[in-house]
N, C-alpha and C positions, 0 to 999 in steps of 0.2 A: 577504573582504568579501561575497563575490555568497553564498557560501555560506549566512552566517551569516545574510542578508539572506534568502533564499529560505525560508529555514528559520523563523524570524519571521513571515515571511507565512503560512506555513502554520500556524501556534500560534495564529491568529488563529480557525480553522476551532471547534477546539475550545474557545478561547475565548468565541466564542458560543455556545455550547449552555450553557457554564459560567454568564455573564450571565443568558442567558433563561429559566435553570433548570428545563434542559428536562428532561423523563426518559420514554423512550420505554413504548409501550402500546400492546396490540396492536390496541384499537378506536380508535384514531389512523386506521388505515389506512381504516375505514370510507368508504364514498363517496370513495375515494383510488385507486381501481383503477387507473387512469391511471398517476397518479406512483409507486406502488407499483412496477408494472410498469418503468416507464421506468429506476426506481430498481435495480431486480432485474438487467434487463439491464447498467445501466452496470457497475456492479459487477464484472461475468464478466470484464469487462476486465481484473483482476487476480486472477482465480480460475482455477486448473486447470482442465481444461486449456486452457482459451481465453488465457493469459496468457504461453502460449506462443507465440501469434500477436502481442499488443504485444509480447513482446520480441524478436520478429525484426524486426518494423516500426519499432521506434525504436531496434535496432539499426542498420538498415539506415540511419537518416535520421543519425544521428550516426556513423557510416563516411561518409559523403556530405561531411556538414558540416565533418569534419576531417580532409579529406584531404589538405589543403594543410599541417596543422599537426603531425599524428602518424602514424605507423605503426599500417595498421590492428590488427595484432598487438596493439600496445598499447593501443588503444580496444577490442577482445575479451579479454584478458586484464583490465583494469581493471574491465569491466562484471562480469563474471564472478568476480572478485573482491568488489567491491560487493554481488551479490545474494547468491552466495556465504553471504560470513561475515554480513549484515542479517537472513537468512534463519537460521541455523545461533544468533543470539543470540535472534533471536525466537522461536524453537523448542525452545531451553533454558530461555525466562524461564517460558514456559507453561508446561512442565513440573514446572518448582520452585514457580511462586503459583498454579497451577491456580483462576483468578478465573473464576465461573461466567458467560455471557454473559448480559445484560439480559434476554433473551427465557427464558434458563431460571429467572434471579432472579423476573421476574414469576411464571412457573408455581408457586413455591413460594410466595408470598407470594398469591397465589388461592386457594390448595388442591390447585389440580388436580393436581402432583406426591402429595399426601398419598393421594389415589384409588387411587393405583397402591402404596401403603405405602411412598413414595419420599420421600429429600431431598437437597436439590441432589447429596451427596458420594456415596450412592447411585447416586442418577439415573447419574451419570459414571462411576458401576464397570460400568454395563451398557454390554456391545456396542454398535457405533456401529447394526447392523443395528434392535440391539433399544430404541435409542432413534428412529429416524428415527419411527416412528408413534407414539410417544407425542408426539412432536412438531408432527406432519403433521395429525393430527386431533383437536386437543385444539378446535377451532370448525367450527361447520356455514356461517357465514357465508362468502359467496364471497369477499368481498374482504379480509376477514383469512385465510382459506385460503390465498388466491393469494401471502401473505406467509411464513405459518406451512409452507407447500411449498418456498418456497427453505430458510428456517430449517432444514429436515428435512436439510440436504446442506450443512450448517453446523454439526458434533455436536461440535466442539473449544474451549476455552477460551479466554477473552476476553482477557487480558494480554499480552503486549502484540500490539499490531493489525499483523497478517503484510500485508493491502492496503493498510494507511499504510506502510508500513514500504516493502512494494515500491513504490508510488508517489512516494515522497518521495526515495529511492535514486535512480529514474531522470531526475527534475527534478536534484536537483543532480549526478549526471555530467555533463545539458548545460551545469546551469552551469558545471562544473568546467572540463568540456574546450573550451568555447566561451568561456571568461574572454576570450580580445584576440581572437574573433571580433567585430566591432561592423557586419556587413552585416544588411540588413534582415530575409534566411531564417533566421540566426543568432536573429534577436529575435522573430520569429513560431514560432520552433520552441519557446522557453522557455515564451513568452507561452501556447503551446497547454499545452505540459506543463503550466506554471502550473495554468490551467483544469482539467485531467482530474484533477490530484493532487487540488484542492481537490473536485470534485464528488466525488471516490471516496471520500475521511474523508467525506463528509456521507452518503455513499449507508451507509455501515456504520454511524450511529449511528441513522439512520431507520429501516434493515431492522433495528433490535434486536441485531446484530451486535456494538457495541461501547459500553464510555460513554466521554468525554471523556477518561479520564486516560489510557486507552490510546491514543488518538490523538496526546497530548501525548509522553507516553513514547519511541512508535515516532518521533516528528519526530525526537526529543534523537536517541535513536541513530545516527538515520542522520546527523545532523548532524558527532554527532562521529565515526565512522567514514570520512566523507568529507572533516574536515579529516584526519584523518589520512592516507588516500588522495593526495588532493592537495596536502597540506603537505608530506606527507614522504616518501609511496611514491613517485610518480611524479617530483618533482625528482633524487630521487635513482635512479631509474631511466634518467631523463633522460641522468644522467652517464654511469653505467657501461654502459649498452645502447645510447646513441643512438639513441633511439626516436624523435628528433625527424626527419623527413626530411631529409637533405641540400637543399642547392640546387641545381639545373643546373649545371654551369659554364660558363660564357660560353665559345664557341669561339672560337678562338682565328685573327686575321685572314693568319696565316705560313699 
């Protein structure tokens, strides 16, 4: 239930963009230096290698929070599991629908690919080296600059969204693994994930990164990866490993 429920909320992210029929551009950013920015940073939070550091941190915080329910083994083998194979489908899907990202769609539909005798299926046969400057300096303006420079370190295909896909994986493990936790740190640690998942789909279709159905996509996935996860791998892990920790046993008054 929390699952499918968390998963929902987050369909909603892309659902607005879908409503307000948005479609991103790169003089948007214009007089946006600020949120551009702000936007760039959050991001890293699920980008190599700074994504490294969230996932020791919310490692860390969910070993904390189910200590009392599992073996840490099996909250490090589950999580790792989780980004594991979320990762390993997201990086097959790319590969097979190779979907150009917004920001390279726009380039062609400007010209500015055609400058260079390029189109998008081109563009993507050249080296990621020998694409970052057709990238980085296709505007002399500073504050699309300051957009079009992270883009530059962003040279892979848009299908489906590898920072929805890891943000949404580590929302529902707490939901997963904190389902009969109902203590207050239990529901401010969701609460926060909630938040950061939901800013991080918005921060990838702002920066040009993604459009809508790949944020839709990456949810389903991990939705259904993680009923599977918690419906079937870990009850039955449950059984044959006793993952669950024993209880004390009361000493005994002889």
């Amino acid at each position: 239930m929390g699952l499918s429920l968390l998963s929902a909320l987050m369909l909603c992210m892309p659902c607005y963009f879908w409503l307000t029929d948005y479609h991103w551009a790169l003089n948007q950013h214009v007089g946006h230096s600020d949120e551009s920015l702000f936007w760039i940073v959050f991001t890293q939070t699920g980008s190599p290698p700074y994504a490294v550091i969230t996932v020791l941190i919310l490692l860390i915080l969910l070993l904390y929070l189910t200590r009392k329910s599992y073996r840490w083994q099996t909250v490090v083998i589950v999580c790792a599991v989780s980004l594991g194979t979320t990762q390993a489908i997201k990086s097959g899907i790319k590969q097979l629908v190779t979907e150009p990202r917004p920001y390279v769609a726009q380039m062609q539909t400007t010209g500015y690919l055609q400058s260079f005798d390029l189109t998008e299926k081109s563009y993507y046969q050249l080296k990621k080296k020998e694409r970052a400057p057709i990238v980085r300096d296709r505007t002399a303006i500073a504050d699309e600059w300051l957009v079009t420079d992270y883009q530059a370190t962003e040279l892979g295909y848009s299908f489906p969204s590898g920072h929805t896909i890891f943000a949404v994986s580590w929302l529902l493990l707490a939901v997963g693994f904190l389902a009969k936790n109902r203590t207050a740190v239990a529901w401010l640690f969701q609460a926060a994930l909630t938040i950061w998942a939901a800013a991080i789909l918005y921060s990838r279709v702002w920066l040009g990164m993604h459009y809508p159905i790949d944020l839709s996509t990456s949810i389903l996935l991990a939705w259904v990866v993680h009923l599977i996860l918690f419906g079937l791998c870990v009850p039955h892990w449950e059984k044959k490993f006793q993952i669950i920790p024993k209880e004390p046993q009361p000493k005994s008054d002889r």
